[in-house]
KOLVO-616555 format. One record per residue (C-alpha): residue number from 1; residue in one letter; x, y, z. Coordinates in steps of 0.1 Angstrom, whole numbers, plus 5000, padded with zeros to 4 digits. Example, Ala and Ser with C-alpha at 12.3 -4.5 7.8 and 13.67 -1.06 7.14 Angstrom:
@nr 1 | rest A | xx 5123 | yy 4955 | zz 5078
@nr 2 | rest S | xx 5137 | yy 4989 | zz 5071
END
This chain:
@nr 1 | rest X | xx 4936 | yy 4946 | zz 5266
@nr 2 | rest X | xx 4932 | yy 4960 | zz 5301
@nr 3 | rest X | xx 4908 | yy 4992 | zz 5288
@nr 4 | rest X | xx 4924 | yy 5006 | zz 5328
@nr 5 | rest X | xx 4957 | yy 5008 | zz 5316
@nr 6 | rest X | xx 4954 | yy 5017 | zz 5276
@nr 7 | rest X | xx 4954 | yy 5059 | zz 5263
@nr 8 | rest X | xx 4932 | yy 5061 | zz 5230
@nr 9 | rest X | xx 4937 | yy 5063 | zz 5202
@nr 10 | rest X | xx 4957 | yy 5034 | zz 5196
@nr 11 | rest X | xx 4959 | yy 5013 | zz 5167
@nr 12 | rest X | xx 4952 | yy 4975 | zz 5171
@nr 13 | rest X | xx 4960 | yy 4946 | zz 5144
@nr 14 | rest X | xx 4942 | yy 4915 | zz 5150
@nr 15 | rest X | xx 4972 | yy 4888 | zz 5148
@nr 16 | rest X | xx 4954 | yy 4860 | zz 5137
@nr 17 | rest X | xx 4938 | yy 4881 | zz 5108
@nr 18 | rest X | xx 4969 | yy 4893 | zz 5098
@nr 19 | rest X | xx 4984 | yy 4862 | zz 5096
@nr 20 | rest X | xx 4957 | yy 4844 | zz 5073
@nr 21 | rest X | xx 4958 | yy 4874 | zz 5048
@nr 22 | rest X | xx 4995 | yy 4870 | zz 5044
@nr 23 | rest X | xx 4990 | yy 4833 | zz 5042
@nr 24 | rest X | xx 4963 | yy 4840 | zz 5013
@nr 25 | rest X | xx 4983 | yy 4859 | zz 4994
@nr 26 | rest X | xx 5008 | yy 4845 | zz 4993
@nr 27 | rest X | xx 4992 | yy 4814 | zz 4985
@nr 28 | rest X | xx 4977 | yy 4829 | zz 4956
@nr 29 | rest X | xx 5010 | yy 4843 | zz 4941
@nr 30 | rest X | xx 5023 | yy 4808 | zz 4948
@nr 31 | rest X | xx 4988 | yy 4787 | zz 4928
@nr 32 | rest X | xx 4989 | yy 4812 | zz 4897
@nr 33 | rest X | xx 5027 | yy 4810 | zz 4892
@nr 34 | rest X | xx 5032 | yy 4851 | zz 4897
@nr 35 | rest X | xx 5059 | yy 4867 | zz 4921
@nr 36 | rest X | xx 5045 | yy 4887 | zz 4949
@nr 37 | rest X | xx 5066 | yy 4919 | zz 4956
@nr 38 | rest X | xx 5041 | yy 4932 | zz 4982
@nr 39 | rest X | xx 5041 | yy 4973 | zz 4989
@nr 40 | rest X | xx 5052 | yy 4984 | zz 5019
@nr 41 | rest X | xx 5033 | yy 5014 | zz 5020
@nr 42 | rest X | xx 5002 | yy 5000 | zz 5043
@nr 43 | rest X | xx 5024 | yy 4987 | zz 5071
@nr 44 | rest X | xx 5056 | yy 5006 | zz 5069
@nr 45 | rest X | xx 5068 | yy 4979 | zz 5091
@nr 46 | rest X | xx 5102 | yy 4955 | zz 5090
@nr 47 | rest X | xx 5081 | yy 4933 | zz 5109
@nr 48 | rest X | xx 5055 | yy 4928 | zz 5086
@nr 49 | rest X | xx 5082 | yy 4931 | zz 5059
@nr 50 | rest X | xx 5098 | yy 4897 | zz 5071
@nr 51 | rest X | xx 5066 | yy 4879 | zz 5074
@nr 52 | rest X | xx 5060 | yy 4884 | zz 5037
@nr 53 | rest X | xx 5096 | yy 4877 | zz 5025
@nr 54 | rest X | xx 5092 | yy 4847 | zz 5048
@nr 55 | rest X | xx 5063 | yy 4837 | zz 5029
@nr 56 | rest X | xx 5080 | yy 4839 | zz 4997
@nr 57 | rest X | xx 5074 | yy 4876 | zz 4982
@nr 58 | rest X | xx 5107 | yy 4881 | zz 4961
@nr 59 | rest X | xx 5109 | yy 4917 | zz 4970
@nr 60 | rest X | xx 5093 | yy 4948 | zz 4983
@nr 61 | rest X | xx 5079 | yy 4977 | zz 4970
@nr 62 | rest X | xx 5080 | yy 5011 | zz 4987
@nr 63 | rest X | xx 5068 | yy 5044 | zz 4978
@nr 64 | rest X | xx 5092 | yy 5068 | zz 4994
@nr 65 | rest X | xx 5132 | yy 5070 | zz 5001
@nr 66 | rest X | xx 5126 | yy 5059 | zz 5040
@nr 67 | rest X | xx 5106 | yy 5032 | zz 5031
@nr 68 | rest X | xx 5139 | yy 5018 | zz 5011
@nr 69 | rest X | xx 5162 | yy 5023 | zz 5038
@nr 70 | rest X | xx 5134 | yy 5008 | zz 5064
@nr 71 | rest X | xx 5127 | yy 4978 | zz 5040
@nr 72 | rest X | xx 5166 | yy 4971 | zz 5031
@nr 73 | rest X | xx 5165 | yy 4955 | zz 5070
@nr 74 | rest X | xx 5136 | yy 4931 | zz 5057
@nr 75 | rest X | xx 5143 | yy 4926 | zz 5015
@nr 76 | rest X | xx 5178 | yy 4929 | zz 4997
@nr 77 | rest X | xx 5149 | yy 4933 | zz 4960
@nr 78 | rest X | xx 5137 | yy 4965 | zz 4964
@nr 79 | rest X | xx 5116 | yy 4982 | zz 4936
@nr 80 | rest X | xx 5109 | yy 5024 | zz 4944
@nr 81 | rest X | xx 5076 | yy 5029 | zz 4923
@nr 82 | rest X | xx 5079 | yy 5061 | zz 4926
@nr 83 | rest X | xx 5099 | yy 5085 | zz 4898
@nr 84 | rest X | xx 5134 | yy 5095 | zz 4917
@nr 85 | rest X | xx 5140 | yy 5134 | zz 4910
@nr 86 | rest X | xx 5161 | yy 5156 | zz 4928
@nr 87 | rest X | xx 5200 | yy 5150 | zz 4937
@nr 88 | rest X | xx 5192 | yy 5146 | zz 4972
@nr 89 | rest X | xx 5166 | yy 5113 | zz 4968
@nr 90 | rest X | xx 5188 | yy 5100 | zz 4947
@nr 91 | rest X | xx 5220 | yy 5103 | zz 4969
@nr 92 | rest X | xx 5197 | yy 5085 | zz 4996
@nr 93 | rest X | xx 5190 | yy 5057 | zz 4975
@nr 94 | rest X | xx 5219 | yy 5051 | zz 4963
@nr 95 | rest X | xx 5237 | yy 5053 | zz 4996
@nr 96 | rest X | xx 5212 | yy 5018 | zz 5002
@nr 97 | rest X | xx 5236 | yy 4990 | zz 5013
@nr 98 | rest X | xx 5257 | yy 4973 | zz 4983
@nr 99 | rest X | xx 5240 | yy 4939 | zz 4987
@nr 100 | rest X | xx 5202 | yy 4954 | zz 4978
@nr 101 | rest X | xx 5196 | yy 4954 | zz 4944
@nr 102 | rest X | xx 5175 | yy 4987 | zz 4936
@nr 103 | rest X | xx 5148 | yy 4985 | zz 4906
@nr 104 | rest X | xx 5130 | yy 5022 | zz 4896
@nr 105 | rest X | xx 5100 | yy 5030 | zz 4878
@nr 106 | rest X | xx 5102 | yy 5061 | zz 4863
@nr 107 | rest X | xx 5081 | yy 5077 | zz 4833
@nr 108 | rest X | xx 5105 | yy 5106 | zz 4816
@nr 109 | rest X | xx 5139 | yy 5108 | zz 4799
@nr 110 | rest X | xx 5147 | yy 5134 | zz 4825
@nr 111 | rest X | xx 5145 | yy 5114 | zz 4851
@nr 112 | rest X | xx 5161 | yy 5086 | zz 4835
@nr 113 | rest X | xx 5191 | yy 5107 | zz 4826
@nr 114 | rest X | xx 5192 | yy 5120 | zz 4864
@nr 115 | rest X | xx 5194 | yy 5088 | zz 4876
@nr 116 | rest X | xx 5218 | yy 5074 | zz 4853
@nr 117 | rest X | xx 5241 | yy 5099 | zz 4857
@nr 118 | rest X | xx 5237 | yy 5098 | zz 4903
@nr 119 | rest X | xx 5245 | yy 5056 | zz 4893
@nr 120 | rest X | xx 5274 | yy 5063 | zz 4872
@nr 121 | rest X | xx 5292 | yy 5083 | zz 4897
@nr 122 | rest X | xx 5288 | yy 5056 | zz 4927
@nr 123 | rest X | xx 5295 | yy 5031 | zz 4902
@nr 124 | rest X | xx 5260 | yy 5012 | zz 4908
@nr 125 | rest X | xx 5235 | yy 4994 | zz 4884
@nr 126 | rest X | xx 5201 | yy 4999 | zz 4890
@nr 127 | rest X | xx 5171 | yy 4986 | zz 4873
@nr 128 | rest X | xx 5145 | yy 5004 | zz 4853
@nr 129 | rest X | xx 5108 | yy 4998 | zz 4847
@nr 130 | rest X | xx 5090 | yy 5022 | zz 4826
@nr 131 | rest X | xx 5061 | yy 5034 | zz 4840
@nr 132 | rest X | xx 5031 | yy 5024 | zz 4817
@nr 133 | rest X | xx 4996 | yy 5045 | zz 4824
@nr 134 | rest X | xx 4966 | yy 5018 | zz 4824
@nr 135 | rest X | xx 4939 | yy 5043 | zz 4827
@nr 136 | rest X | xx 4943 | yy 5061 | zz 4859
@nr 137 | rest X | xx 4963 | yy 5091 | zz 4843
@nr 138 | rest X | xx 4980 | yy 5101 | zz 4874
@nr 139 | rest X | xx 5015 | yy 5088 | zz 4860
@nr 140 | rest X | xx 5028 | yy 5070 | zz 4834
@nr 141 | rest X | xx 5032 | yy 5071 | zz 4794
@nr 142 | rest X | xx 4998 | yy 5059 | zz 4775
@nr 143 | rest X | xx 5018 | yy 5060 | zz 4742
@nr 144 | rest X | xx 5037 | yy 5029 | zz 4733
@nr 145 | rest X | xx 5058 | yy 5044 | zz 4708
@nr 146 | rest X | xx 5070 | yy 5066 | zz 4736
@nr 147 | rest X | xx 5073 | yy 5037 | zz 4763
@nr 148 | rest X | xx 5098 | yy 5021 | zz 4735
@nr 149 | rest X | xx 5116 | yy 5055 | zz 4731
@nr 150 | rest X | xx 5122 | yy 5060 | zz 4766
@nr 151 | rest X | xx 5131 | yy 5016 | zz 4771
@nr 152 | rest X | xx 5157 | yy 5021 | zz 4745
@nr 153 | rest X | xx 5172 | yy 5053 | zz 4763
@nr 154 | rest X | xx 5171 | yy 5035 | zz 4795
@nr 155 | rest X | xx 5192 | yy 5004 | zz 4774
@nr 156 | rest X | xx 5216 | yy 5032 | zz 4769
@nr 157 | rest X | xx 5225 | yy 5042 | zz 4798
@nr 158 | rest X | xx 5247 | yy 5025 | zz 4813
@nr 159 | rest X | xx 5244 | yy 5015 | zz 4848
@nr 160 | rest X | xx 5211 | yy 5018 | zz 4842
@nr 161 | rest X | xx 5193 | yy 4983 | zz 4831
@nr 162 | rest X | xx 5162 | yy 4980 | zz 4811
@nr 163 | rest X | xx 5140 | yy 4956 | zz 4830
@nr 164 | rest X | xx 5107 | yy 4959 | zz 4820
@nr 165 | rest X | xx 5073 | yy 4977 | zz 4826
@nr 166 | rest X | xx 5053 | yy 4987 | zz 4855
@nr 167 | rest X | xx 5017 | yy 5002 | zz 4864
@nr 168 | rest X | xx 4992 | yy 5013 | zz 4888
@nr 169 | rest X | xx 4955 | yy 4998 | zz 4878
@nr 170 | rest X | xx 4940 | yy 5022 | zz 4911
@nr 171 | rest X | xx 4911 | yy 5033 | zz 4890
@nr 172 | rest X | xx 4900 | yy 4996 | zz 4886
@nr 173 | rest X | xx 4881 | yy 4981 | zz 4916
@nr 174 | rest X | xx 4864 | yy 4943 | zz 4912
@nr 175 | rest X | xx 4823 | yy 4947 | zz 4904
@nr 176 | rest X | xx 4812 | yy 4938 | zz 4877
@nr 177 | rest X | xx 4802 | yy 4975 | zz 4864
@nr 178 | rest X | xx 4847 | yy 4980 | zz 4860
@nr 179 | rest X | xx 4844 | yy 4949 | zz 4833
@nr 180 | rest X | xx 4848 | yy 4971 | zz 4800
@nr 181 | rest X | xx 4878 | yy 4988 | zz 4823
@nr 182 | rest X | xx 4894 | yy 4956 | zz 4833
@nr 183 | rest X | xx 4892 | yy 4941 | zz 4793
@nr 184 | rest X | xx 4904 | yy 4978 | zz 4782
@nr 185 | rest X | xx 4932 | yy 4975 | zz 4804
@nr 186 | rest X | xx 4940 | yy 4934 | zz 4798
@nr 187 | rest X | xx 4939 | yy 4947 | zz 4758
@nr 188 | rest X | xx 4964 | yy 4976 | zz 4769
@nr 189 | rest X | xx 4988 | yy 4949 | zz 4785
@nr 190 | rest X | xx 4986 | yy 4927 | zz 4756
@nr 191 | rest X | xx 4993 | yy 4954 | zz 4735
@nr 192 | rest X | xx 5022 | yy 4970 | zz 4752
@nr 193 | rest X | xx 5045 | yy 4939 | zz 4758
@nr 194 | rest X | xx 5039 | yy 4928 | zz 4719
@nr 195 | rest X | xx 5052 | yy 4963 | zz 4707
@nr 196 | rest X | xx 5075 | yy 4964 | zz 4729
@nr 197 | rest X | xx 5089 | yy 4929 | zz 4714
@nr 198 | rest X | xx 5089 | yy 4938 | zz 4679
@nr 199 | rest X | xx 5108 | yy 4968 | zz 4694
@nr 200 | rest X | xx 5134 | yy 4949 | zz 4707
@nr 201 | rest X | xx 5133 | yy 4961 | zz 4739
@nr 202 | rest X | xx 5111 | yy 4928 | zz 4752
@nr 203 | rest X | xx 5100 | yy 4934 | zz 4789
@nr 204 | rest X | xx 5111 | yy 4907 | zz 4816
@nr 205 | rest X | xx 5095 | yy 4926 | zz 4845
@nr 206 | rest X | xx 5057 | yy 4927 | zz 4838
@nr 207 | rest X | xx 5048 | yy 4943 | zz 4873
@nr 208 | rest X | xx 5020 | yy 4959 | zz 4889
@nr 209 | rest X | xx 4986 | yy 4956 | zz 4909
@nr 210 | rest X | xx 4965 | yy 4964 | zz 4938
@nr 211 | rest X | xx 4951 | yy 4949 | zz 4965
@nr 212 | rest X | xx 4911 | yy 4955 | zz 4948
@nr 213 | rest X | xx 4925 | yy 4934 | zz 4917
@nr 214 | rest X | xx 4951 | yy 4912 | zz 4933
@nr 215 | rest X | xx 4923 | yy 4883 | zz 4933
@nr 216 | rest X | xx 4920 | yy 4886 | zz 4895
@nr 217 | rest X | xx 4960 | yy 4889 | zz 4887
@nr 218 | rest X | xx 4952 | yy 4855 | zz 4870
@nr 219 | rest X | xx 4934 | yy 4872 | zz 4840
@nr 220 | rest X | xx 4959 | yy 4891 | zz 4833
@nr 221 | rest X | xx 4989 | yy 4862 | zz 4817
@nr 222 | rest X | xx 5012 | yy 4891 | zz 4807
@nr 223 | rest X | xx 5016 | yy 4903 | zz 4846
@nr 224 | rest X | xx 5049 | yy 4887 | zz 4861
@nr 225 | rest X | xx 5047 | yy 4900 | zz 4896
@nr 226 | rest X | xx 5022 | yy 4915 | zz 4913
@nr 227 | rest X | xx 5020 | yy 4945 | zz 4938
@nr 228 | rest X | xx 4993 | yy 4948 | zz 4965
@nr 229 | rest X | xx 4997 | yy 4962 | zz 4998
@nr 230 | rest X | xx 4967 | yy 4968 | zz 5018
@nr 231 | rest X | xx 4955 | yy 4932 | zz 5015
@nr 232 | rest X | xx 4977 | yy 4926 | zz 5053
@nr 233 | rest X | xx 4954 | yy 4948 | zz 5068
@nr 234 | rest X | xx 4924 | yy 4955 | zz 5047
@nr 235 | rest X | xx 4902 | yy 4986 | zz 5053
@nr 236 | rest X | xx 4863 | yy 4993 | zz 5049
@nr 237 | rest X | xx 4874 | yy 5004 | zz 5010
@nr 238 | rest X | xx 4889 | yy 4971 | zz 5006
@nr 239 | rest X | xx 4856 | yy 4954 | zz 5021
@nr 240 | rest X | xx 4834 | yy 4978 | zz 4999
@nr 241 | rest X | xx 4849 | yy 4970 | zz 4965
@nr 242 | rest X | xx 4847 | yy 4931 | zz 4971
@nr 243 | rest X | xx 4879 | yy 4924 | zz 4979
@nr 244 | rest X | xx 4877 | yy 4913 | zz 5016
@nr 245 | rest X | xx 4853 | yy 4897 | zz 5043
@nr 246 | rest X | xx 4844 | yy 4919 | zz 5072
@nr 247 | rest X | xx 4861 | yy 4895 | zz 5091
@nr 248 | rest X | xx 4895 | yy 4900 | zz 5070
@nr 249 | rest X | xx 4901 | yy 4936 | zz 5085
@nr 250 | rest X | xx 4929 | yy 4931 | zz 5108
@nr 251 | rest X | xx 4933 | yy 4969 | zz 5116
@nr 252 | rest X | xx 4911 | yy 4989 | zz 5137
@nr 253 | rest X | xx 4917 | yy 5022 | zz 5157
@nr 254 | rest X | xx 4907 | yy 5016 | zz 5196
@nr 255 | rest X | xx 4889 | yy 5046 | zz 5207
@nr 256 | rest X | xx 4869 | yy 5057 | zz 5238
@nr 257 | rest X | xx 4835 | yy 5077 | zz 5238
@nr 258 | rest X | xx 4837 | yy 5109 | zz 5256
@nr 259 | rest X | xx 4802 | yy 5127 | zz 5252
@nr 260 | rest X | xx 4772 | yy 5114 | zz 5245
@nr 261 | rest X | xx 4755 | yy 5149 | zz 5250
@nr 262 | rest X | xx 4739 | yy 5157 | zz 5218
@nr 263 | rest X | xx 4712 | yy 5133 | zz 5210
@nr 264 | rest X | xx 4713 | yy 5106 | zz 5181
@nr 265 | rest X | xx 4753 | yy 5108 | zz 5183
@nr 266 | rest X | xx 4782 | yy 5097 | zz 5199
@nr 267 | rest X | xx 4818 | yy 5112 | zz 5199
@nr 268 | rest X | xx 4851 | yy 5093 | zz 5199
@nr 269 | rest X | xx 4882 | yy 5107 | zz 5210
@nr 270 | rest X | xx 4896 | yy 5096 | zz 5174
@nr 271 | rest X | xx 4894 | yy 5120 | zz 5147
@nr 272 | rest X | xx 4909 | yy 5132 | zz 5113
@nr 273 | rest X | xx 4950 | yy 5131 | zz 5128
@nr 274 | rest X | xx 4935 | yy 5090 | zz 5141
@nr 275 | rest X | xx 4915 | yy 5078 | zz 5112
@nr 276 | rest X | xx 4923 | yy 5097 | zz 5082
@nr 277 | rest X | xx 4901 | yy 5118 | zz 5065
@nr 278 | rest X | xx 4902 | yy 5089 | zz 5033
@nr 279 | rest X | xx 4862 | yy 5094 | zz 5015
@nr 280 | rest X | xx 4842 | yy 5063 | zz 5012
@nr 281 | rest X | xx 4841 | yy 5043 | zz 4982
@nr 282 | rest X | xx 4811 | yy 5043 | zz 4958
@nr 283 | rest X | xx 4778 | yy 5056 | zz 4973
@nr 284 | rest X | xx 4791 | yy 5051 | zz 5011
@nr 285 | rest X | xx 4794 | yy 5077 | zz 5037
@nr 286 | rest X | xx 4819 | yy 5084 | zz 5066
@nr 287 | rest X | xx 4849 | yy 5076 | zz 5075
@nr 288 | rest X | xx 4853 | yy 5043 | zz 5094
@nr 289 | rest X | xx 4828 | yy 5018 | zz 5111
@nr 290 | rest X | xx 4826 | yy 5001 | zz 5142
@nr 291 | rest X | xx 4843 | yy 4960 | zz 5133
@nr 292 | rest X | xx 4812 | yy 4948 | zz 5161
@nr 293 | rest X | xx 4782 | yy 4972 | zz 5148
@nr 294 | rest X | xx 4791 | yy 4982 | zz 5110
@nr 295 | rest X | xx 4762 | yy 5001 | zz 5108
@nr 296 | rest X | xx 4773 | yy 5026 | zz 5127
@nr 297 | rest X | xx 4795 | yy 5050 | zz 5107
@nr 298 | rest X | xx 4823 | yy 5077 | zz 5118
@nr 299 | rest X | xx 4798 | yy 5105 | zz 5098
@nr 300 | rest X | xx 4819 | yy 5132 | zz 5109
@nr 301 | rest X | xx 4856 | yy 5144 | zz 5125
@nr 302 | rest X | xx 4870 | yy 5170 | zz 5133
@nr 303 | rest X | xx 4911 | yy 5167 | zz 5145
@nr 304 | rest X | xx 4906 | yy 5150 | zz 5173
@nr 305 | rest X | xx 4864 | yy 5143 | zz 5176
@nr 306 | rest X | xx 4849 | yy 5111 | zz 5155
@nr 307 | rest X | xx 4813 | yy 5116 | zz 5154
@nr 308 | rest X | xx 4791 | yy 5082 | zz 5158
@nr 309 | rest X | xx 4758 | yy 5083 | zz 5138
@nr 310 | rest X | xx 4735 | yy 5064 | zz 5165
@nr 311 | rest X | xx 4703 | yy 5072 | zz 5143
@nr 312 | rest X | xx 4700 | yy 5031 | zz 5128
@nr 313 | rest X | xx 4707 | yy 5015 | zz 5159
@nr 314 | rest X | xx 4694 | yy 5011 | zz 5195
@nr 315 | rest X | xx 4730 | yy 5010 | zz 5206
@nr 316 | rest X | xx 4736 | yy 5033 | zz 5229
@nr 317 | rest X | xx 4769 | yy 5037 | zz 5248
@nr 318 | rest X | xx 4781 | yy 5051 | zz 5274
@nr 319 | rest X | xx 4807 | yy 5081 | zz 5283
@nr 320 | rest X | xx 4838 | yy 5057 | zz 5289
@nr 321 | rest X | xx 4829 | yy 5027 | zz 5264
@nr 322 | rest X | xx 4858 | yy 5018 | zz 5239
@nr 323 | rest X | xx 4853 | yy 5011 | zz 5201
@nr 324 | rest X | xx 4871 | yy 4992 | zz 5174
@nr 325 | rest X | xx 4867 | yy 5015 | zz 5141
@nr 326 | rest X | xx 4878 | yy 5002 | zz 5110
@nr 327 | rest X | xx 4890 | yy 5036 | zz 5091
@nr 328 | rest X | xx 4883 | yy 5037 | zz 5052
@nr 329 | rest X | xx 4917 | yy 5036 | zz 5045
@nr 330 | rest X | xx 4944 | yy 5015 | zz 5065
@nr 331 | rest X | xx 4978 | yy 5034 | zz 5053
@nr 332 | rest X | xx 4968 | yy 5065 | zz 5062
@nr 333 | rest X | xx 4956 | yy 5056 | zz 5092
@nr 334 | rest X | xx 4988 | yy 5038 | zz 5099
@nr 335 | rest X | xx 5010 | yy 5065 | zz 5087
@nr 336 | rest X | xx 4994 | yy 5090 | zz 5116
@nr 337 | rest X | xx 5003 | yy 5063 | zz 5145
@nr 338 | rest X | xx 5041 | yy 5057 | zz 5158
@nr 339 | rest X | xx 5035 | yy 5022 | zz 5175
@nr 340 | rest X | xx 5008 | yy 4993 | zz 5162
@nr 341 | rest X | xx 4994 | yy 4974 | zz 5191
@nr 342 | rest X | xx 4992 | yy 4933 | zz 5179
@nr 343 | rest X | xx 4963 | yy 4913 | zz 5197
@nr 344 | rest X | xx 4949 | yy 4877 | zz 5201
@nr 345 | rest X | xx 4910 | yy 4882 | zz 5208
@nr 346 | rest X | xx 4913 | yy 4907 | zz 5232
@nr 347 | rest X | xx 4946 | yy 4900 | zz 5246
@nr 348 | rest X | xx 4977 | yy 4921 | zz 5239
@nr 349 | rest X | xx 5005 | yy 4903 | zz 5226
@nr 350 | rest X | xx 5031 | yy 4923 | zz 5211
@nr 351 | rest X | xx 5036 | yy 4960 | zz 5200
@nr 352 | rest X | xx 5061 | yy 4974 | zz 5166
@nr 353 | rest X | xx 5071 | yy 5005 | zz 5153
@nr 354 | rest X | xx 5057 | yy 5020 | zz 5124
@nr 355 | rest X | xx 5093 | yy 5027 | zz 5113
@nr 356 | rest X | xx 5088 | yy 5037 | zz 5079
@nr 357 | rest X | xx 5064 | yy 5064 | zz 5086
@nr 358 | rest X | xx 5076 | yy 5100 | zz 5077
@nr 359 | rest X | xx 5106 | yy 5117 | zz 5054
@nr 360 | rest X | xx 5137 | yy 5117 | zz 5074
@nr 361 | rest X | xx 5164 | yy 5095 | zz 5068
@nr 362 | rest X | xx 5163 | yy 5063 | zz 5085
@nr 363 | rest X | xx 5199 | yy 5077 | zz 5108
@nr 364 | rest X | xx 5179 | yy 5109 | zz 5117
@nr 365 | rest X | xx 5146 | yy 5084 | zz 5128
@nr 366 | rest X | xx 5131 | yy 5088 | zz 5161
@nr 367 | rest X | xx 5133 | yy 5052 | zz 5177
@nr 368 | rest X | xx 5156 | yy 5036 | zz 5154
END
């Protein structure tokens, strides 16, 4: 990229990175017979959307109301794992074109009822899987006698259509130490979808995931479709838990230094509203790392000021220099940039929208 002509912070996606993550995972989904509904939450892209339809995903999974109406131009399977509450969400996702079949996860018999009743009216069906909590206790119902309370509701209530579970495993990472978590949670699983059998309200839909675990889906037989989503860019969390190589982060933020004044230290013009202010993972510290010198850390920001820790290296760069920072966490850095920048080694190739980013409806969306 001509460093002349480009205004930092920018984010940049390495192409050819990109393309063999989507390419692993999809092979993966494809070797251990599980469907891949990838969530759209790290790219927020219909670019990036299409790739992973094109490479067989059977549907996407978004997080918010926009991210249904951006991903209904990529996916006509779309699951909201997200519980829709409130008259106006609901409107909005069930004003989605007629051809896109629309699946919820939701945890309560409030907001099954709420949704029901928003389906009757436009004369809809929409799916329902019941939000199961594996051990992270943000949402989600732990007790199985309530999970096949609220499945037979959902049976009930017509256009609604019991489809199965879902869950979040975002406590879990992949070292060894999560081991007692990951069998606690493979016991849970085992547990649910038996009880819910003997219940008669048998689950079809078995769905859920994270990019940490995606590599061990495998161990988990009861899992029909799996959910991971920052596995197309990867992040330095994603490389800290095990889950990536180095050289599998295909997003970086592009920064220039603009003072090298105070000694031992370097400052980027990428701060907190560039890189996110995500904490590290484990016994880390920062926020990002250079992709080229990992050892040097991000150790503080401020808005718009990333602070380089020079202390363990003999680096030392210049007022003017451009960096590659690889932020801890890739969808929120994503989220606070309108445009990605797509490269081939150092050459700019192509640039997309980060259409999904935001709360607006798609019609009210700036550049759309």
């Amino acid at each position: 990229m001509d460093a002349v002509t480009v205004e930092t912070p920018i984010p940049l996606v390495d192409l050819d990175r990109l393309d063999r993550n989507l390419e692993r995972m999809a092979n993966y989904a494809s070797q251990h017979r599980v469907s891949l509904r990838p969530h759209s939450k790290t790219h927020k892209s219909q670019r990036i959307a299409a790739e992973q339809i094109r490479r067989g995903a059977v549907g996407l999974t978004c997080a918010t109301i926009l991210e249904m109406e951006v991903m209904a131009e990529a996916s006509t399977d779309l699951l909201l794992a997200y519980p829709a509450v409130g008259e106006a969400k609901l409107q909005r996702l069930l004003s989605l074109p007629d051809e896109i079949a629309i699946t919820v996860m939701l945890d309560s018999h409030e907001a099954a009822e709420q949704l029901a009743t928003a389906a009757r009216k436009r004369g809809r069906e929409v799916g329902v899987l019941i939000e199961l909590d594996a051990g992270m206790h943000r949402v989600g119902l732990s007790g199985l006698d309530a999970a096949v309370d609220l499945a037979r509701t959902v049976s009930r209530l017509s256009p609604l259509v019991y489809r199965g579970i879902g869950f979040y495993p975002g406590h879990l990472r992949t070292s060894a130490r999560e081991r007692p978590g990951l069998e606690q949670m493979a016991n849970f699983l085992r547990g649910a979808v038996t009880t819910l059998e003997r219940s008669g309200v048998r689950p079809e839909v078995v769905s859920g995931g994270s990019t940490p675990l995606a590599w061990q889906t495998h161990e988990f037989p009861e899992i029909t479709e799996m959910r991971p989503g920052t596995y197309v860019y990867n992040d330095r969390t994603t490389h800290q838990v095990g889950a990536c190589e180095w050289n599998d982060c295909a997003l970086t933020v592009l920064a220039t230094v603009v003072s090298t004044a105070v000694p031992g230290q370097a400052v980027i013009d990428a701060g907190s509203k560039s890189l996110g202010r995500e904490p590290p993972e484990g016994q880390g510290s920062g926020f990002g790392a250079l992709l080229d010198r990992p050892e040097v850390v991000v150790t503080r920001l401020s808005e718009e000021h990333g602070i380089l820790d020079l202390r363990d290296t003999d680096w030392r760069p210049s007022v003017g220099d451009q960096v590659r920072v690889v932020p801890n966490h890739a969808c929120i850095a994503v989220c606070l940039h309108e445009m990605i920048y797509g490269i081939r080694g150092n050459r700019w190739e192509t640039s997309w929208p980060v259409t999904a980013r935001g709360r607006r409806p798609l019609s009210q969306s700036v550049g759309v």
